[in-house]
C-alpha positions as CSV (number, residue, x, y, z in Angstrom):
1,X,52.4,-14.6,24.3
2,X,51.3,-14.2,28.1
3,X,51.3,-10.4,27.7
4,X,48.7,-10.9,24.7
5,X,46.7,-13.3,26.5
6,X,46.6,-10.8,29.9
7,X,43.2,-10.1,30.8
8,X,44.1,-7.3,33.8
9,X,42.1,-3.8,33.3
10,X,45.4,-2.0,32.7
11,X,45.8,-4.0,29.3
12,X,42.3,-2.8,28.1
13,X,42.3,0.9,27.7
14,X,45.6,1.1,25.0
15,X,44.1,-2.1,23.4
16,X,40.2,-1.3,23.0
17,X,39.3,2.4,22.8
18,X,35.8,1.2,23.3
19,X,36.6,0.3,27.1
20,X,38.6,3.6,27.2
21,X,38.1,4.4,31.3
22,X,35.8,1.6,32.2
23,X,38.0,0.1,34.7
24,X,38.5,3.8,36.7
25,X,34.4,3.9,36.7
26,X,34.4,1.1,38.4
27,X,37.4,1.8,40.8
28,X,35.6,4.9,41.6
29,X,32.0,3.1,42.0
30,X,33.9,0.6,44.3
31,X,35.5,3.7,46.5
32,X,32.8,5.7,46.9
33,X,29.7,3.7,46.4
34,X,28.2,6.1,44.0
35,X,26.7,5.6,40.6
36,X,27.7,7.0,37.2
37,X,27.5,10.4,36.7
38,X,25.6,11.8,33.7
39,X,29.1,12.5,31.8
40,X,30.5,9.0,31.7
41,X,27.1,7.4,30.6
42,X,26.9,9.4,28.1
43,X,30.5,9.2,27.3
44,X,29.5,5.1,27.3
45,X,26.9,5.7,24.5
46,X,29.2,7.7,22.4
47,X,31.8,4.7,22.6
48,X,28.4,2.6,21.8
49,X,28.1,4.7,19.0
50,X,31.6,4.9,17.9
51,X,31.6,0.9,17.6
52,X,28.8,0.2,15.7
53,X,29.6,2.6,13.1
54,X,33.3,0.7,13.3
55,X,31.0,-2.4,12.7
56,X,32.1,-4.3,15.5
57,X,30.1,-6.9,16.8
58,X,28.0,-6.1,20.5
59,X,28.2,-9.0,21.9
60,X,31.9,-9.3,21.6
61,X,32.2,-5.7,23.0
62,X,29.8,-6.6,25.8
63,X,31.6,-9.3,26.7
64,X,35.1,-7.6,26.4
65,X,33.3,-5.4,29.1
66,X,32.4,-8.6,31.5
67,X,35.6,-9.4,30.9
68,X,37.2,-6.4,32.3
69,X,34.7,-6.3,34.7
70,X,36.1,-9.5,36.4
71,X,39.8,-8.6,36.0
72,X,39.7,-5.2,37.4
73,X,37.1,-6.3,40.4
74,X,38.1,-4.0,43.2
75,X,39.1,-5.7,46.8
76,X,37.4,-5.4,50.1
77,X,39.2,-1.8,50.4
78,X,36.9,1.0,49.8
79,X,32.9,1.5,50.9
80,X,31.6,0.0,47.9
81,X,29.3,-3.0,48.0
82,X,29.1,-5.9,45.3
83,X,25.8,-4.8,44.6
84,X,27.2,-1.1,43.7
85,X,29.5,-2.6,41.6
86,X,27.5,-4.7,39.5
87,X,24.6,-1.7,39.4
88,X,27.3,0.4,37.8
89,X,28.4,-2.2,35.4
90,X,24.4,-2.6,34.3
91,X,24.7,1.0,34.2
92,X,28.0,1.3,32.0
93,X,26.9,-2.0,29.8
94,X,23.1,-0.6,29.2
95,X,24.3,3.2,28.2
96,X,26.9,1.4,26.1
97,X,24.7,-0.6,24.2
98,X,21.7,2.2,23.9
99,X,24.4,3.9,22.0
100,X,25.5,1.2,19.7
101,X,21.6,0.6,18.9
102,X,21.3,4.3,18.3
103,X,24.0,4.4,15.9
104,X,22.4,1.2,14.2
105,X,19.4,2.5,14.0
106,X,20.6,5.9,11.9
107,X,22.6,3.7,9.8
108,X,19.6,1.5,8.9
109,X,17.8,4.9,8.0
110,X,20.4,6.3,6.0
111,X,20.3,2.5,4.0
112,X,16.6,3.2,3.6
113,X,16.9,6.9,2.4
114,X,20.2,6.4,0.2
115,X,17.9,3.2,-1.1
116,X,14.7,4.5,-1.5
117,X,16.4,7.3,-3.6
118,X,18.1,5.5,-5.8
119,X,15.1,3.3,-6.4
120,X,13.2,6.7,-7.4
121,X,16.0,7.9,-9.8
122,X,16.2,4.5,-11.4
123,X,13.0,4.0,-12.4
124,X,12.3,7.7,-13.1
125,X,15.4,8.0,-14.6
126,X,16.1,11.6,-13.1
127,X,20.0,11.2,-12.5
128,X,23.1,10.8,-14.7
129,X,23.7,7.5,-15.8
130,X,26.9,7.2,-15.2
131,X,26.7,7.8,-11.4
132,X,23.7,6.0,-11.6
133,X,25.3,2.5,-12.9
134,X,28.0,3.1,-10.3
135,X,25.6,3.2,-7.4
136,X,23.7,0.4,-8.9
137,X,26.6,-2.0,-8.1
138,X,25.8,-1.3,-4.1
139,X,22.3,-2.8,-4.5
140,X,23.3,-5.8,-6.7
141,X,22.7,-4.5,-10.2
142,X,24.8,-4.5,-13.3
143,X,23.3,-2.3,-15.3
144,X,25.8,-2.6,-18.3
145,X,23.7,-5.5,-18.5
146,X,19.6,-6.1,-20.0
147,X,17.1,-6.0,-17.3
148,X,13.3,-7.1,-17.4
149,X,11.0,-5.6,-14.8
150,X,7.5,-6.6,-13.7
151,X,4.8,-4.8,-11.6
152,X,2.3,-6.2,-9.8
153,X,-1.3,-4.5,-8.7
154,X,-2.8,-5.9,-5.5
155,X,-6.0,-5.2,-4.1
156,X,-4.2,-2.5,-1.6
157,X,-1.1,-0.4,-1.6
158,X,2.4,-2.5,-0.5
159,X,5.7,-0.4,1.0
160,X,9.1,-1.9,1.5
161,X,8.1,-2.8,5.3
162,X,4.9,-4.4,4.2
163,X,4.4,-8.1,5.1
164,X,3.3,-9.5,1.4
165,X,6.8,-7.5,0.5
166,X,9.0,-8.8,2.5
167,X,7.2,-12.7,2.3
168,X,8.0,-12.9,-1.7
169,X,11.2,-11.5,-1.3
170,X,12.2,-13.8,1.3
171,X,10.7,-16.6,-1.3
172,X,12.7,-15.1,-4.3
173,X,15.8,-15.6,-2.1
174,X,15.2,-18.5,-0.9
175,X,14.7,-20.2,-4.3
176,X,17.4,-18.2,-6.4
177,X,19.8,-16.7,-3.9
178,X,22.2,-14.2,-5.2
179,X,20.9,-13.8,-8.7
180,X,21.5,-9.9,-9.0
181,X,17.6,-9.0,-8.3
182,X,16.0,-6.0,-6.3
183,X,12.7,-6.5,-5.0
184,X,10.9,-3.0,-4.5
185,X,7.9,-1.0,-3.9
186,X,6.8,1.9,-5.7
187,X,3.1,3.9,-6.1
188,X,2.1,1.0,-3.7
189,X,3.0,-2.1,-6.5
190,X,5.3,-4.7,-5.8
191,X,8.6,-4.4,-8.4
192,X,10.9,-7.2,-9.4
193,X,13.9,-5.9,-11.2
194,X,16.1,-8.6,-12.8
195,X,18.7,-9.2,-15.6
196,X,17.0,-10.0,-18.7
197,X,18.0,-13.2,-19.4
198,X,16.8,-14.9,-16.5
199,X,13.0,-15.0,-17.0
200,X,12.6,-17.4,-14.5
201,X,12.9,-15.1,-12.0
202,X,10.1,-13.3,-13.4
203,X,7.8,-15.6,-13.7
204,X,8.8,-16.9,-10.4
205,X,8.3,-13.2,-9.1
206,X,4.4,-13.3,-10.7
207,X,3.7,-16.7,-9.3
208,X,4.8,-15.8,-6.0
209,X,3.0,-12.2,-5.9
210,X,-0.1,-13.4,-7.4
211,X,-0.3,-16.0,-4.2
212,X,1.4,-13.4,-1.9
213,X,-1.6,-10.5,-2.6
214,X,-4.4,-12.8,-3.0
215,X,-4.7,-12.0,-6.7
216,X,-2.5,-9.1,-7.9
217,X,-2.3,-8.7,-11.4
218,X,1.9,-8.6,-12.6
219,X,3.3,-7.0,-16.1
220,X,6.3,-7.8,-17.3
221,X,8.1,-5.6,-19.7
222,X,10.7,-6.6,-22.3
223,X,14.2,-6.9,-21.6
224,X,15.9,-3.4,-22.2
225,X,19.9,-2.7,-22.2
226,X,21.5,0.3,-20.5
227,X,21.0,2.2,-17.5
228,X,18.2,3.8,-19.0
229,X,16.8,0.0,-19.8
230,X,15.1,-0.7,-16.6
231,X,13.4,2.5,-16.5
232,X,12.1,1.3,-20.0
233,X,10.9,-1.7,-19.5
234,X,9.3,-0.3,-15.9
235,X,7.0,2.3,-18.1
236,X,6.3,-0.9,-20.1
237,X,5.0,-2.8,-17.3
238,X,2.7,0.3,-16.2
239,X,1.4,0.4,-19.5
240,X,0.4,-3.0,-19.6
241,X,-1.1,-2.8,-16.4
242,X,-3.2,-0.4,-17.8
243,X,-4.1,-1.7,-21.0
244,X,-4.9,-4.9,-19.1
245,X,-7.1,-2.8,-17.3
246,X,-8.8,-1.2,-20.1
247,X,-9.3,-4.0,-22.2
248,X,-10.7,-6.0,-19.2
249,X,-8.5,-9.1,-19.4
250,X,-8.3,-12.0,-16.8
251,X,-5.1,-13.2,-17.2
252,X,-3.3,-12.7,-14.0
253,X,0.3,-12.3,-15.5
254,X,0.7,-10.2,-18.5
255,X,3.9,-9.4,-21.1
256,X,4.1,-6.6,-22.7
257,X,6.1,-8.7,-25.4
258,X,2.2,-10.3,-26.4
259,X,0.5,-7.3,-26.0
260,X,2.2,-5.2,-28.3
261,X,-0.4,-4.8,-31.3
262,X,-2.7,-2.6,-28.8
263,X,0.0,0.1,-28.7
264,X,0.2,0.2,-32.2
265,X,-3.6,0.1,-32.6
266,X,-3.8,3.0,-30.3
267,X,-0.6,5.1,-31.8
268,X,-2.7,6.9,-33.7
269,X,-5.7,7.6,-31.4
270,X,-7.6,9.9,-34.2
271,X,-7.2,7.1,-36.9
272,X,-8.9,4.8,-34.6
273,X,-11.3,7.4,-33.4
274,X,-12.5,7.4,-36.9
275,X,-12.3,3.7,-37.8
276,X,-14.6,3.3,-34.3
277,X,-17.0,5.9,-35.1
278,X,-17.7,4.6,-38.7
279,X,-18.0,1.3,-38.0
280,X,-19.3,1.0,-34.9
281,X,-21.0,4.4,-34.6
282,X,-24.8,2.3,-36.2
283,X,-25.0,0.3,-33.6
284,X,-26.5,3.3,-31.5
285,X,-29.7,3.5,-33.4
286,X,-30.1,0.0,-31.6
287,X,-32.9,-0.5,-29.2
288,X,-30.9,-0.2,-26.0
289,X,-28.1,1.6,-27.6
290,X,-24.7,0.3,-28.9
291,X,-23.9,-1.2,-25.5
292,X,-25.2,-4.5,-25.9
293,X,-24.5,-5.3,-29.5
294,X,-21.0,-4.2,-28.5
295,X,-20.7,-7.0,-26.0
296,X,-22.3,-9.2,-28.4
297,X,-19.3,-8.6,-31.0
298,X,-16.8,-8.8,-28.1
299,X,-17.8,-12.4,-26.8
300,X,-18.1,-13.5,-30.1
301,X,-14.7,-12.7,-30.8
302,X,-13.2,-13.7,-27.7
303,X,-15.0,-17.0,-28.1
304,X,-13.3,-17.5,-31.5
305,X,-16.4,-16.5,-33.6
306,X,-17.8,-19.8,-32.3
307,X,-21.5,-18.9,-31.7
308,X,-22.5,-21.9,-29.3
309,X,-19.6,-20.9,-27.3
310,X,-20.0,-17.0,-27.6
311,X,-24.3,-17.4,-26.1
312,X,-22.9,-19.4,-22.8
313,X,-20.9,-16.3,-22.0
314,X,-23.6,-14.2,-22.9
315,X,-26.0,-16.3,-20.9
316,X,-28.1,-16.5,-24.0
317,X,-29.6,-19.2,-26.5
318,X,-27.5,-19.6,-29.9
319,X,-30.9,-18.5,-31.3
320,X,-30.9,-14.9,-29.5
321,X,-27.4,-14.4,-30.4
322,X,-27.6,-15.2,-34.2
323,X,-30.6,-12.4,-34.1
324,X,-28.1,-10.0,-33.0
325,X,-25.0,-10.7,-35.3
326,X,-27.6,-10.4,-37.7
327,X,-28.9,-7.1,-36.1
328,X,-25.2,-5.6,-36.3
329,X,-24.8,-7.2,-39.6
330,X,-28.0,-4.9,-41.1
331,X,-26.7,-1.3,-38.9
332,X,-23.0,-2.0,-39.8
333,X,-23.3,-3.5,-43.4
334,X,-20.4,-5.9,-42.2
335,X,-21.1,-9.3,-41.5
336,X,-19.4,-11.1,-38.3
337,X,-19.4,-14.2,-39.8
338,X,-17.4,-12.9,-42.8
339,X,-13.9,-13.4,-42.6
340,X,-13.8,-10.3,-45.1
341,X,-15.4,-8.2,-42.8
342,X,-14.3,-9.6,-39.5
343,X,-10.7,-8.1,-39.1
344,X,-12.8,-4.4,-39.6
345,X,-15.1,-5.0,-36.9
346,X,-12.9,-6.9,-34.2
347,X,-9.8,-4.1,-34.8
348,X,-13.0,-1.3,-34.4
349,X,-13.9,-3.8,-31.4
350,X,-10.7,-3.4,-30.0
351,X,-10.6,0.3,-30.4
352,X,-13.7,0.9,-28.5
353,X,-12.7,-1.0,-25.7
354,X,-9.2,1.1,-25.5
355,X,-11.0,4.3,-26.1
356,X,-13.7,3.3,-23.6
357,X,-16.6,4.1,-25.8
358,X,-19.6,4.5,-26.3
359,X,-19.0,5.3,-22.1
360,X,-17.2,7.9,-22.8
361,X,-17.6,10.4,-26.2
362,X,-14.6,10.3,-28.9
């Protein structure tokens, strides 16, 4: 046991290869009163290096090194001064570390890259996925399992080092813990990928990101099994993000689960082309053009085909507005009012606002 607890410079080199000739440095140093030579720093940083890609902890190592330092302290024999001594030891200690740092910092890099590409083929789905489940498991993911994945759309473009980033991750960690999520950037959005059954997360994820980005707008796509699941439900969360954009809706947090009559609507983008153009195409012999009438017909609807309700948004009197439903009512030959007629007209409604017209010809 006393041979084990033996603190004596000789007992160091065998025992930690990351010391390997420190105590001859500083016999030299203490003989000749010289400083290190450009070799044995840089022999230091390669130890550095060589330890932190062991994993081993700095401060233990630098204080293995004080700890040598004071067992193998040379005597009054030789020219060297206390001062030399400890200069070479700051010397020894600082190339030491520089190289342990060095090697940190390329690891930390390699995380990123190795990261940021598997983040790229997992939502692009560009790699097999098979290799890709298996280097899911290194970021947290199970993706035998369903995930869920919502976007959100701030006023600027987020990366991974980005403040708001790293603030609701720290938040979705802090309130969940180890629940198997990744929190990404990608195109400059904010991504939250999470198993599917644990929508609270989600939500959490919108809450937190609408707060975060001073009011980002966040899609969250359905829950989709597989490998090839997350990227799924990603594309669904881009589309509702731009459906939500299209259509001009305020909500701040969006599923694609509630929104999915649009994509039908707009499957067949000739159909409703047609259904647009012959129902709605009268209301540009209007004075003013289709424009207004349009918004007439979309506030109306929006409002619930309450009319009292439908002129406050419009900013006009119940009178003005009842002129116009009557005004689309004689260019259209469909009557707002009309539950007959009103499914034609809000669906044709709906059509112009995905098709963008009358901006924009179809």
């Amino acid at each position: 046991m006393a041979e084990q607890r033996e603190t004596h410079g000789q007992t160091h080199g065998p025992r930690e290869p990351y010391l390997s000739g420190y105590a001859e440095i500083l016999a030299g140093v203490a003989a000749t009163g010289r400083r290190l030579t450009r070799d044995e720093l840089q022999e230091r940083r390669h130890l550095g290096e060589r330890a932190a890609e062991a994993g081993r902890s700095l401060r233990s190592l630098v204080r293995l090194h004080l700890d040598a330092t004071r067992a193998s302290w040379p005597g009054a024999a030789g020219s060297g001064t206390a001062d030399g001594v400890l200069a070479a030891v700051a010397q020894a200690v600082d190339a030491f570390a520089e190289g342990y740092e060095r090697a940190q910092r390329l690891a930390v890099r390699q995380e990123e890259a190795a990261r940021r590409e598997f983040i790229d083929d997992l939502l692009y789905g560009r790699s097999d996925l098979g290799r890709l489940a298996e280097r899911a498991v290194r970021f947290g993911l199970v993706l035998s399992r369903a995930h869920a994945v919502a976007v959100a759309e701030g006023p600027e473009a987020y990366d991974d080092t980005a403040p708001v980033t790293r603030l609701v991750e720290t938040a979705l960690i802090s309130r969940f813990g180890d629940r198997r999520v990744l929190i990404t950037t990608k195109n400059g959005q904010l991504i939250c990928i999470a198993p599917g059954d644990q929508d609270e997360v989600l939500a959490f994820f919108a809450k937190q990101a609408y707060a975060a980005t001073e009011g980002s707008r966040v899609a969250i796509g359905r829950p989709r099994s597989g490998a090839g699941g997350v990227v799924h439900s990603y594309e669904e969360a881009l589309s509702t993000l731009e459906l939500a954009e299209r259509l001009e809706l305020d909500e701040p947090v969006l599923r694609a689960a509630d929104l999915l009559v649009y994509p039908v609507l707009t499957r067949d983008r000739q159909a409703m082309a047609d259904l647009v153009l012959s129902v709605l195409g009268p209301l540009r012999g209007a004075r003013g053009g289709a424009g207004p009438l349009l918004r007439t017909l979309e506030a109306y609807f929006d409002a619930g085909c309450t009319s009292a309700e439908a002129a406050r948004r419009l900013k006009l009197s119940v009178r003005a507005l009842t002129y116009r439903l009557d005004r689309i009512h004689q260019l259209t030959g469909a009557n707002p009012a009309d539950p007959v007629h009103r499914y034609t007209l809000q669906t044709a409604v709906i059509g112009a606002r995905l098709l963008n017209w009358p901006a924009q010809e179809i």
